[in-house]
C-alpha positions as CSV (number, residue, x, y, z in Angstrom):
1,X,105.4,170.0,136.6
2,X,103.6,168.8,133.9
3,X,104.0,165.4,132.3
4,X,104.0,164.3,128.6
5,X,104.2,161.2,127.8
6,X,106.7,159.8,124.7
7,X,105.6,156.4,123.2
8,X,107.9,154.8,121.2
9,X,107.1,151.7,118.6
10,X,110.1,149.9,117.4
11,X,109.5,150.1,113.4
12,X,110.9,146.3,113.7
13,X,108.1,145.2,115.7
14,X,105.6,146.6,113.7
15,X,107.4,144.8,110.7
16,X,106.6,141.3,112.3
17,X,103.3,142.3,113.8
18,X,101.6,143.9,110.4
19,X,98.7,141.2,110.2
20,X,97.4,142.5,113.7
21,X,98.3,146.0,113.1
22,X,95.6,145.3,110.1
23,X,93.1,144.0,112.4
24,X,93.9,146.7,115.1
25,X,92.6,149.6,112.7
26,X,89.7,151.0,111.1
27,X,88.8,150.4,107.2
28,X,89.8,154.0,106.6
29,X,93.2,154.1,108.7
30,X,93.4,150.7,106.8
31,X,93.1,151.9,103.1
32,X,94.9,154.6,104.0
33,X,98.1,153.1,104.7
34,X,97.8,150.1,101.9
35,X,97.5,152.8,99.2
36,X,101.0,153.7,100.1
37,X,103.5,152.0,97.7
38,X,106.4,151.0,99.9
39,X,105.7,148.3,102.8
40,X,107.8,151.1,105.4
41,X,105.5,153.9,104.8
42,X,102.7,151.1,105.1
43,X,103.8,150.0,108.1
44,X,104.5,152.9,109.8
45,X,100.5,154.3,108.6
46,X,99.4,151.2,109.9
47,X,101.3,151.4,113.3
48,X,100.9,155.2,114.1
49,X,97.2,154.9,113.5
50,X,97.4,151.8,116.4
51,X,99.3,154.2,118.7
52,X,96.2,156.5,118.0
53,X,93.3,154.5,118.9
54,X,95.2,152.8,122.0
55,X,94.0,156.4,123.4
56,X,90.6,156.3,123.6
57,X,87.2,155.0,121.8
58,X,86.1,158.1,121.0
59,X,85.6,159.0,116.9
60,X,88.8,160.5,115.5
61,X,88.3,164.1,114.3
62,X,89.6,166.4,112.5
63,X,90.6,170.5,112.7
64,X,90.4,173.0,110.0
65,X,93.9,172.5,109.1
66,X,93.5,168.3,109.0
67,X,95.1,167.5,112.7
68,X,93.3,164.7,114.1
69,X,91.8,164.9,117.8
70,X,89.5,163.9,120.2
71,X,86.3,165.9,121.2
72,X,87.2,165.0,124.9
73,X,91.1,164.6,124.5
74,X,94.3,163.4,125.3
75,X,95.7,165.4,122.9
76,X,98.5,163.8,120.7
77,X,101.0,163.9,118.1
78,X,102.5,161.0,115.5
79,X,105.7,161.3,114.1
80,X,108.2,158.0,112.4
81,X,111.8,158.1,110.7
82,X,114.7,155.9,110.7
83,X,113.7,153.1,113.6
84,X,110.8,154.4,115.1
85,X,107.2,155.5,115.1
86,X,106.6,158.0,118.2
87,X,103.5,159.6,119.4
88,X,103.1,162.3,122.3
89,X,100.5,162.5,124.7
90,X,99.7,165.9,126.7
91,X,96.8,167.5,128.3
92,X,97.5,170.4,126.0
93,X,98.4,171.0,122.1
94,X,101.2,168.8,121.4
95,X,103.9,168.7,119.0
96,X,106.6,165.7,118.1
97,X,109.2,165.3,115.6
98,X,111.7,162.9,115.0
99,X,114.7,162.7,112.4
100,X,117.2,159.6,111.7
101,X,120.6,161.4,112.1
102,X,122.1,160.6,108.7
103,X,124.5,162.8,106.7
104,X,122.9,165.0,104.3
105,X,123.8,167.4,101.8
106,X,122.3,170.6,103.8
107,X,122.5,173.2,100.6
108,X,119.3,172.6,99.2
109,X,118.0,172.6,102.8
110,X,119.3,176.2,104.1
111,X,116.4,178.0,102.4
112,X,113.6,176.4,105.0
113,X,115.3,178.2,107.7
114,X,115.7,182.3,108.3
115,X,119.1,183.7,108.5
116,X,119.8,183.5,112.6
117,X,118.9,179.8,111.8
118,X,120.7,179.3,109.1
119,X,124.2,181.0,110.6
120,X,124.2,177.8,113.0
121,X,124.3,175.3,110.3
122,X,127.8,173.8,110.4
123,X,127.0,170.3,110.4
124,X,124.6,168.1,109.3
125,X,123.4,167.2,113.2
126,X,122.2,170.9,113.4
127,X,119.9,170.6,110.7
128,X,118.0,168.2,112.7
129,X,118.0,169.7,115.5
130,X,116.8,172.8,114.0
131,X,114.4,170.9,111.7
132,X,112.7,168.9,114.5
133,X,112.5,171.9,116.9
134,X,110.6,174.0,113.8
135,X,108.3,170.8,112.9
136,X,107.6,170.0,116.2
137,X,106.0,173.4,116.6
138,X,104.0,173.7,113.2
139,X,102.5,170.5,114.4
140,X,101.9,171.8,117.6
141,X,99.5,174.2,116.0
142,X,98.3,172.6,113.3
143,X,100.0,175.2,110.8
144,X,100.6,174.9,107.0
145,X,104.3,173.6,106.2
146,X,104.2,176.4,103.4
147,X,104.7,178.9,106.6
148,X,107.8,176.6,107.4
149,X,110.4,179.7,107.2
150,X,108.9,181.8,109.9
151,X,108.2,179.3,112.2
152,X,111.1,179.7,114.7
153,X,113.6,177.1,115.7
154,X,115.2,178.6,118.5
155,X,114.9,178.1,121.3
156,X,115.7,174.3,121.0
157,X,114.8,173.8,125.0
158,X,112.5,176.3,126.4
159,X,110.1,178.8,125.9
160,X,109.1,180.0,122.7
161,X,106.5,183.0,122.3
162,X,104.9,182.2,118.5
163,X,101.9,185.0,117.4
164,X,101.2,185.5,120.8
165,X,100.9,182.0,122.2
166,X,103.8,181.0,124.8
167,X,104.7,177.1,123.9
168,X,107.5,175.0,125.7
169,X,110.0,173.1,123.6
170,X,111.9,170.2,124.3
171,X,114.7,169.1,121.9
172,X,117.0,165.6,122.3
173,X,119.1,162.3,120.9
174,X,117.1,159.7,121.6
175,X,119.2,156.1,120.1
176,X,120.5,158.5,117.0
177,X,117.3,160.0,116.2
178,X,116.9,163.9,117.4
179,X,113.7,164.5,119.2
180,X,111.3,167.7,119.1
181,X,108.5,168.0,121.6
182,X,106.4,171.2,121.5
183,X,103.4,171.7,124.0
184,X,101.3,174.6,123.8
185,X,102.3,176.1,127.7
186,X,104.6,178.3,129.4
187,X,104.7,175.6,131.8
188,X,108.1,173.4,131.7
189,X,107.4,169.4,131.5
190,X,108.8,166.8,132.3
191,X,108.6,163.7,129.6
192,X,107.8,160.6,130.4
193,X,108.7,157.7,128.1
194,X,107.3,154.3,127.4
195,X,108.3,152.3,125.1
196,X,106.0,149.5,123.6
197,X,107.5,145.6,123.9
198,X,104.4,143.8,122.7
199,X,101.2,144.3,120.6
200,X,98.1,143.8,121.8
């Protein structure tokens, strides 16, 4: 079975660290993330584009659609809410979101999702587990969020055939965040998880 692996950066740590986390980036990842206004959204820039270049040396790319990659891989995915900034690593086209599970008014939000979807709404925990099984996926390939409506949920775990490509979906709490983890496959993985105690 195939292995992804699931990096986790506590947003915390970052907080205290963001001096190195300057020095640990390029001048672009660097203006990139001070030209945000809030310190969070800073910080969280500043440490997902850390988690990025921990992978490899190689120049960061970019595809048609703006998702970054490496000519000669791992392929990876960035995603921060609530506590944490997460990244997955795979051998194929990966996917990864992750949601804070707060309360939220969902009627505004029932429109992003097509009626089977939308029937399983009850409470506001479904909306993120929906939501991060859809965004996981449209990251996975690199889509458009404008084609967020018929990008399927469902399945939350399991396979998931989308325009003729097979992709395996992983969906789970991880400390009161919900987890997505979409990897281009009909293979079934297994996730590995690391989490980060110290920056280098």
């Amino acid at each position: 079975m195939e292995t992804v692996r699931l990096i986790v950066l506590d947003a915390e740590l970052a907080f205290r660290h963001k001096d190195l986390l300057l020095k640990r980036v390029s001048d672009k990842q660097k203006e990139k993330a001070l030209g945000y206004k809030n310190e969070i959204d800073q910080i969280r820039s500043l440490a997902s584009s850390y988690l990025i270049n921990s992978l490899s040396n190689e120049p960061l790319l970019f595809n048609d659609t703006g998702k970054p990659f490496f000519k000669d891989g791992p392929y990876f995915n960035v995603s921060h809410s609530g506590k944490y900034i997460v990244m997955a690593v795979s051998t194929k086209e990966i996917g990864i979101d992750i949601e804070e599970n707060i309360e939220k008014n969902l009627t505004p939000l029932i429109r992003i999702f097509n009626e089977a979807e939308a029937k399983l709404l009850k409470e506001h925990t479904d909306f993120y587990y929906l939501w991060c099984a859809k965004e996981s996926l449209i990251k996975c390939i690199g889509s458009s969020i404008s084609k967020v409506k018929e990008i399927p949920s469902l399945p939350l775990n399991g396979l998931k055939t989308y325009k003729g490509k097979d992709y395996q979906c992983q969906t789970f709490i991880f400390d009161k965040h919900i987890v997505s983890i979409t990897r281009e496959s009909n293979e079934q993985f297994e996730i590995e998880t690391e989490r980060i105690e110290h920056l280098l």
